[in-house]
Each structure stands twice: as structure tokens, then as C-alpha cells.
C-alpha positions in Angstrom: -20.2 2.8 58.9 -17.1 4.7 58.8 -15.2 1.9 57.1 -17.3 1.6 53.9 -16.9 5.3 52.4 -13.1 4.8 52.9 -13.4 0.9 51.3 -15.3 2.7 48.9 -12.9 5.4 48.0 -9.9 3.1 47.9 -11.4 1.1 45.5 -12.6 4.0 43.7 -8.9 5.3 43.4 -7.4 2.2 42.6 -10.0 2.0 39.5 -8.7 5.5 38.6 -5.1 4.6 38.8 -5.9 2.0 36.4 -8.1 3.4 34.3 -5.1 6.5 34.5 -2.3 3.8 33.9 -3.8 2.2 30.9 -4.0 5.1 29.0 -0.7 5.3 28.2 -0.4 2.5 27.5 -3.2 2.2 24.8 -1.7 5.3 23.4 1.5 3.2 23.1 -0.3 0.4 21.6 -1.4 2.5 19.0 2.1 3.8 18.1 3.3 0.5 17.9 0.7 -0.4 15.3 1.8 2.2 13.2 5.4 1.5 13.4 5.0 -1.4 12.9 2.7 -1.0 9.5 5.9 1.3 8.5 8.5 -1.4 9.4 6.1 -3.6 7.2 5.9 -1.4 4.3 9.5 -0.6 3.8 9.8 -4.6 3.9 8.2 -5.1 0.7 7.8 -3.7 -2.5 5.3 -0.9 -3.2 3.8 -2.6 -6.6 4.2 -6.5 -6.2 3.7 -6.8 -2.4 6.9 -9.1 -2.4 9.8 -8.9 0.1 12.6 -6.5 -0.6 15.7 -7.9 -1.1 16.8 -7.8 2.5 13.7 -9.1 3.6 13.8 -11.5 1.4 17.0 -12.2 2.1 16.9 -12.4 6.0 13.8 -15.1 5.9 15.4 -17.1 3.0 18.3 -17.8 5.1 15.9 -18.8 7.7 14.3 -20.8 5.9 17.3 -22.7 4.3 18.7 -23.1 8.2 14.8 -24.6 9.2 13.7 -27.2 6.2 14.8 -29.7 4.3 13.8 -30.3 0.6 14.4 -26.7 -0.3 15.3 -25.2 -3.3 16.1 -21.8 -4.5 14.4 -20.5 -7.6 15.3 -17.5 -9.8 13.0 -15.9 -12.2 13.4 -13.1 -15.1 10.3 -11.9 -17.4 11.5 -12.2 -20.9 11.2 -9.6 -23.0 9.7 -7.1 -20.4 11.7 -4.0 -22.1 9.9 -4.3 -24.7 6.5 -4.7 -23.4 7.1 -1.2 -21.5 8.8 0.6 -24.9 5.4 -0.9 -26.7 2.7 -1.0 -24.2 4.1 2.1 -21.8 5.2 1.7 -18.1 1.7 1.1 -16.8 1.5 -2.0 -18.6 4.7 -3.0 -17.6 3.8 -2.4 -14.1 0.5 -4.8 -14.8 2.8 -7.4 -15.9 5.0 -7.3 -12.9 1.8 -7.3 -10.2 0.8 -10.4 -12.4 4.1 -12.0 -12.0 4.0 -10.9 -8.0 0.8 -12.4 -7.8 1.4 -16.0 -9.3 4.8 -16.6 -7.5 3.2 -15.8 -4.3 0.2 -18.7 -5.2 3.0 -20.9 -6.5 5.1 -20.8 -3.4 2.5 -20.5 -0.9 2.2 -18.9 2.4 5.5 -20.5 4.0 7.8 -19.4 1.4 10.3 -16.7 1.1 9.1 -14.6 -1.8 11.2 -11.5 -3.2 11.3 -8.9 -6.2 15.1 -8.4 -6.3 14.9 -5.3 -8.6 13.0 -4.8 -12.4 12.2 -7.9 -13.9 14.0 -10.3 -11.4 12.3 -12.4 -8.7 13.6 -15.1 -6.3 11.7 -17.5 -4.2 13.2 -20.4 -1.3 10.4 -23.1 -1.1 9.8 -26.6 0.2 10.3 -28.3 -3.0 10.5 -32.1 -2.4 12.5 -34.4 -5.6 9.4 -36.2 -6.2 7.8 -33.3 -7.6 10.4 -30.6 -8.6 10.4 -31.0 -12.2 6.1 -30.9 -12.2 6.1 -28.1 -9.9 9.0 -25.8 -12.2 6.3 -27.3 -15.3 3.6 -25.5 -13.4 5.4 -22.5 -12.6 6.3 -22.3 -16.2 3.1 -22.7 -17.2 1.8 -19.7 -14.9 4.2 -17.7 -15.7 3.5 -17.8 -19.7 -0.3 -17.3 -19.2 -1.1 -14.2 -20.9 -1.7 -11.0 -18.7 -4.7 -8.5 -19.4 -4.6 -5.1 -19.1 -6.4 -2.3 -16.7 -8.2 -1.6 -20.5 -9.0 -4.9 -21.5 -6.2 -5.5 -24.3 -3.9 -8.5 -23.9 -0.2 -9.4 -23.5 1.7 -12.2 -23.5 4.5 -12.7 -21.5 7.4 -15.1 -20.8 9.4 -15.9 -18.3 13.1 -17.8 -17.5 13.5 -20.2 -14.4 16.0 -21.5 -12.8 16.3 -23.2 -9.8 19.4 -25.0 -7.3 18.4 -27.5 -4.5 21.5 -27.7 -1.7 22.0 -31.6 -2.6 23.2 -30.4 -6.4 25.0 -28.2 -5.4 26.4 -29.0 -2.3 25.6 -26.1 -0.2 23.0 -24.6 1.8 24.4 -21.0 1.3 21.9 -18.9 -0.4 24.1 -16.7 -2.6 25.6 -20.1 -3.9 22.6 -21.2 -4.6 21.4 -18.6 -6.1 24.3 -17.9 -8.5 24.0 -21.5 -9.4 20.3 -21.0 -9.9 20.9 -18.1 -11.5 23.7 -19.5 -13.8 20.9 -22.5 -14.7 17.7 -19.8 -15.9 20.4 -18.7 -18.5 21.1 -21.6 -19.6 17.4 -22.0 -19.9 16.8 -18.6 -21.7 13.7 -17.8 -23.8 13.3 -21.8 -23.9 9.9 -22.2 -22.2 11.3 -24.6 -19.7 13.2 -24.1 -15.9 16.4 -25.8 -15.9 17.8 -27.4 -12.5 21.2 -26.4 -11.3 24.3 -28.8 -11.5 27.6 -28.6 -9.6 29.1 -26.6 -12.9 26.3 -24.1 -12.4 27.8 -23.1 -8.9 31.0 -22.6 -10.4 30.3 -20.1 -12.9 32.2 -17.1 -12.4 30.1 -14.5 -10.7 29.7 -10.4 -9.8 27.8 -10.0 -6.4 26.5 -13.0 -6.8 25.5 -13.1 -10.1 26.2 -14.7 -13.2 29.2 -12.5 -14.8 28.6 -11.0 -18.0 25.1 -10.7 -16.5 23.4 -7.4 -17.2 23.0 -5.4 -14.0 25.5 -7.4 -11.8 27.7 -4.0 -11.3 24.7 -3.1 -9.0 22.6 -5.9 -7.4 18.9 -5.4 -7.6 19.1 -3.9 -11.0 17.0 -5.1 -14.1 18.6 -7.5 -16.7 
């Protein structure tokens, strides 16, 4: 009889000390979740969603060390200046969620998608040769469609791509490739179409890793 109060009351305490023990640790739990949500939002940008530039830098390199058939892909809105001189900053904004939005359903889940600053985006994707040039068609195509506004009105926007695989240029280095991709949107400027990157591409002269001459390749991450 004497045994089953003290059976009882160990078994009581170690229940306690449990119950005491987890409760720290839920606490902790909870902390992590929002540090982690922090980590996470300083990881992307506040009005596309899309990865920073380290971010998007860090899982592009990954991803270039991981797959094959990859290809780098650069992409400038055309024009977007003036849509925020004649529409205002909140349209401008609109236009660049838009953009955000149909890179992301472009690339899909697996790819490294980024907003490099302003008007420039980069994305590192499985792109296999058989369908490169209909895939860059299709981008194009998305990336022409017209936006509309929070107030119903209408704009149309345009867009420059350029894209660099690793076999035409001979490297798997993501800054080469994206000069080189770079180097290729401007040859394709205001054309409608995404041009593919040569070897000559990767050798264009460049400022942090931009094409020179470039506008805003004093400072990475600014808008051209």
C-alpha cells in the first residue's frame, strides 16, 4: 500500500518536470518562428516578393553548382520612367508587382528569382536547348501583356531579355553569365524579342558586373 502513493508521486513529478521542461522550450519555438519570419522578410523585397540580391545571389550559385540545362536570364522594363513621371509612383509600383508576379509563374517554384534594384530582375532556371527560344517567346510575351491599374485604367508595358546558358559562354560563373546575359538584353533593346548570349557577349567590358556604359553600374542594384 505504501508503495503506490510513492509510484504515484514519482510519476506525478516526472509529468511536472516535463510539463516544466517543455515550456521553455515552446517559448523558444515561438521565438524561432518569428526570427525566422524576420530572416525571411529581409530576404526578399517588400513590393515584388522576389529575392534580394544576396538572396538571390546565394541560391543562384546553388543552383548553377546543382543542375544542368541552366540559364541565366536578365530583365529590364522598358520605359518604366516614364510610366512613373506619367502615371505617378503607385502605378509604377503596380507595374513592378506585375512584373514580380509573372517571372515567378515563368520560372516556377525551383527557380532562383530576384529584383536586383528598380526596374531590373534576374532569374537562374532549368532551361533545356530544346525549348529555350519558345520559353524566352513566352516570357516575352508575358512580359508585354498590358498591366491594369488599382483604378481600372490600363498600361502597357515592355520589357528587354536577355539570357546566357554556361555552354555559350563557357562558364558556370554567375557574374559571367550575367554580364554576358546582360550584355545580350541590350543588344536586344526595345526589340520585342530576348536575345541569347554568345561568347562576345561575355567579353564585353563591364563595371560590377555590368555592361559598361550601362546606367547604374557605378552602384549595383540601381535602376537603368
Amino acid at each position: 500500500m505504501s508503495l503506490l502513493p510513492r509510484a504515484g508521486s514519482r510519476f506525478g513529478q516526472r509529468t511536472l518536470l516535463l510539463t516544466t521542461a517543455a515550456l521553455p522550450l515552446t517559448g523558444w519555438a515561438v521565438h524561432a518562428v518569428a526570427l525566422h519570419r524576420q530572416i525571411a522578410a529581409t530576404r526578399r523585397d517588400p513590393l515584388t516578393g522576389l529575392l534580394r540580391r544576396d538572396a538571390y545571389t546565394n541560391r543562384a550559385r546553388r543552383f548553377l553548382a546543382r543542375h544542368d540545362d541552366v540559364a541565366v536570364v536578365m530583365v529590364d522594363a522598358d520605359r518604366f520612367k516614364e510610366i512613373n513621371d506619367r502615371l505617378g509612383h503607385a502605378a509604377g509600383d503596380t507595374v513592378l508587382t506585375a512584373f514580380g508576379a509573372r517571372l515567378t509563374a515563368w520560372a516556377g517554384p525551383r527557380a532562383s528569382v530576384g529584383r536586383l534594384g528598380g526596374d531590373e530582375f534576374a532569374v537562374v532556371l532549368q532551361l533545356p536547348a530544346a525549348r529555350r527560344a519558345l520559353r524566352l517567346e513566352q516570357l516575352v510575351r508575358m512580359l508585354h501583356t498590358p498591366v491594369v491599374l488599382d483604378d481600372g485604367r490600363t498600361v502597357d508595358v515592355a520589357a528587354s531579355v536577355g539570357a546566357a546558358t554556361p555552354a555559350a559562354v563557357g562558364s558556370r560563373d554567375l557574374s559571367l553569365l550575367q554580364r554576358a546575359a546582360d550584355a545580350a538584353l541590350y543588344d536586344g533593346k526595345h526589340t520585342g524579342r530576348a536575345v541569347l548570349a554568345t561568347t562576345a557577349h561575355a567579353s564585353v567590358p563591364s563595371v560590377n558586373g555590368r555592361r559598361a556604359g550601362r546606367p547604374g553600374t557605378a552602384a549595383w542594384g540601381r535602376a537603368a
